[in-house]
Phi, psi and omega in degrees: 000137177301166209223005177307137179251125184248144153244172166292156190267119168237158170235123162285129201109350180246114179289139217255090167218177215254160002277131172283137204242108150273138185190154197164153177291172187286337183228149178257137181235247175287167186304312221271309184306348159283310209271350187234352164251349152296308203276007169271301160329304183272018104295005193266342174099037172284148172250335198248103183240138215242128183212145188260136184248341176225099228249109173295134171261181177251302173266112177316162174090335177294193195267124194251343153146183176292300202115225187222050170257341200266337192290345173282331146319322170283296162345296205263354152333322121353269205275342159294308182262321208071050135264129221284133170233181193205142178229174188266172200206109183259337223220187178253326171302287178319325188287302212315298173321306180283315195262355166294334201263339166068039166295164196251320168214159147240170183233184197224112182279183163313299177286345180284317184316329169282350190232090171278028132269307147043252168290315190291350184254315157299315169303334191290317186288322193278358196301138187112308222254137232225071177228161114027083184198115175265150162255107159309150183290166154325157138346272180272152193314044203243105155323310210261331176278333197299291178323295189319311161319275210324310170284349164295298189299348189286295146278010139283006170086049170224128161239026178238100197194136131197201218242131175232099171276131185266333223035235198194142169301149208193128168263020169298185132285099143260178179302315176272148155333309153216160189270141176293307206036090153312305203300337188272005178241351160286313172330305202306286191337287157328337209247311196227047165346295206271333189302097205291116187248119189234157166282107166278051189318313187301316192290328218263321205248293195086346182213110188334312192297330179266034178280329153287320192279322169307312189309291168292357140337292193281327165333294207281331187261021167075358176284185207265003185174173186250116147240115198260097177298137186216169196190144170258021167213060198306328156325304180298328190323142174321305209216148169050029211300340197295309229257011224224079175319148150299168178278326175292333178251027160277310177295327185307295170349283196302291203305354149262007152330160161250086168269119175286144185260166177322314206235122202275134194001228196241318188303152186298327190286355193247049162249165215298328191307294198304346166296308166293352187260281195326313152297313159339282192321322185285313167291348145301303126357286181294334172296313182290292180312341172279313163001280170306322184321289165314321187291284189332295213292316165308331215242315138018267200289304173313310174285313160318301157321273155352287192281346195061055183249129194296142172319298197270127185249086179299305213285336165289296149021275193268041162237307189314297185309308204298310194268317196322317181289319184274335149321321158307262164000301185276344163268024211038047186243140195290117167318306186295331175263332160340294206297266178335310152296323167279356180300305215270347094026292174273351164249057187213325156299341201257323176295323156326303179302305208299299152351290185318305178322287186316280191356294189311316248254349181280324170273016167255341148328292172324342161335000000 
């Protein structure tokens, strides 16, 4: 378990509950276009405005931010609207900039998050400094590099920290952009309760049109907030335009949000822990049947041995998969996710076997 020390995340004067709403374009192109999507936002009731002042590309020549010609800008979103602003931060040059500049928070992207010198040259740079700092998850699926930021920043002495999942590249083909993988920011969670875990729908979706269903995802799964890319001509925009709302349907959005409570009506049993002890029970319970399952498969692996019969029988194979998936079905359960448990189910069986095999084929070496 991380040894991370978290406080709460404050802004002063601002009360801090959830869901909390960060939102800003994705690029400060010009003055007038921060500023007139500040003053759209903070009617929109936004408090957190968020802007790229330093834009990491995947390839030279695209457009890489303003720079730090952009942070006065920012400055005066401040003194206009009163709303608290935040920029991504790669360098030590970049932290230097931002808090000479009197940003309120920063975040730590993906790709610096992946690179732990990196991340290790922004903690070094933030030591001292009492703000705010989110971490993005990596690129790629790595829990454990994820932890690892956290905890650079972490021991540099910043405990106004939390974790902003983006999700993560994928050569699959999907819908999205990045694959959310739910499960690796609930793991974080599991890992780190108290650690405040916010969404990144615009990174996730890639498309404007799937911002609510992400949105209402991360909702549904207890996180604690949204950073919402938003413009105030998202067509025009510089960088990401596909991904990217006005402030007038950034608020339609949120305001159809669902926030759910804990507890599914009023009898005791349907609060969410004992729901959860009940998910327990099962997963033991399944944990036992695979047990027998394996044992049965061993007893097999033995026999096959015995007779000289080959491990993998495919044509049993497809047949198994074949009633598994329609059985799945008829119980209402997705065929796709059938295949992926007996998939990892039959190789697991299989590797067993192949054990059974060697065993035999080393102690008749030993002969």
């Amino acid at each position: 378990m991380s040894k991370i020390v978290i406080n709460p995340i404050k802004f002063p004067g601002l009360e801090i509950k959830r869901p909390v709403i960060i939102s800003g374009p994705c690029s400060a192109e010009t003055e007038d276009q921060v500023l007139n999507t500040a003053r759209a936002l903070a009617a929109a009731g936004v408090k957190i405005f968020r802007a790229g002042i330093w834009k990491p590309r995947t390839r030279p020549g695209a457009f890489e931010g303003v720079g730090t010609v952009g942070l006065p800008w920012l400055k005066k979103v401040k003194e206009e609207t009163g709303m608290y602003v935040g920029v991504e931060v790669a360098t030590s040059h970049h932290v230097y900039e931002a808090i000479k500049h009197g940003v309120d928070m920063v975040w730590v992207g993906a790709r610096t998050s992946a690179n732990p010198f990196a991340v290790q040259e922004v903690a070094d740079a933030l030591k001292g400094v009492d703000i705010p700092v989110f971490v993005k998850n990596p690129v790629n699926p790595d829990l454990d590099l994820w932890i690892g930021a956290l905890e650079r920043i972490n021991n540099a002495g910043i405990k106004q920290i939390a974790a902003i999942h983006r999700g993560f590249s994928t050569y699959d083909k999907s819908e999205f952009r990045n694959d959310p993988q739910w499960q690796i920011p609930i793991e974080l969670h599991r890992r780190l309760p108290d650690l405040p875990i916010i969404t990144d729908p615009s990174h996730i979706a890639g498309n404007r049109n799937l911002l609510a269903f992400v949105c209402q995802e991360a909702m549904d799964l207890s996180f604690d907030g949204l950073i919402i890319e938003s413009h105030i001509n998202p067509e025009k925009a510089w960088s990401d335009a596909s991904q990217q709302v006005t402030p007038h349907d950034l608020k339609l959005m949120l305001d159809k949000l669902v926030l759910r409570k804990p507890k599914i009506g009023n009898k005791p049993r349907n609060t969410l822990d004992e729901l959860r002890k009940e998910i327990d029970e099962l997963d033991n319970k399944l944990l036992d049947v695979l047990k027998e399952r394996m044992r049965i498969s061993d007893a097999i692996g033995h026999y096959k041995r015995e007779n000289n019969v080959t491990i993998l029988q495919s044509r049993r194979y497809d047949e198994i998969m074949k009633d598994r998936c329609t059985r799945a079905s008829e119980r209402g359960l997705d065929s796709e996710f059938a295949t992926k448990i007996f998939e990892s189910i039959h190789e697991e069986s299989i590797s067993r076997q192949s054990d059974i095999m060697n065993k035999e084929l080393k102690e008749g070496g030993q002969d």
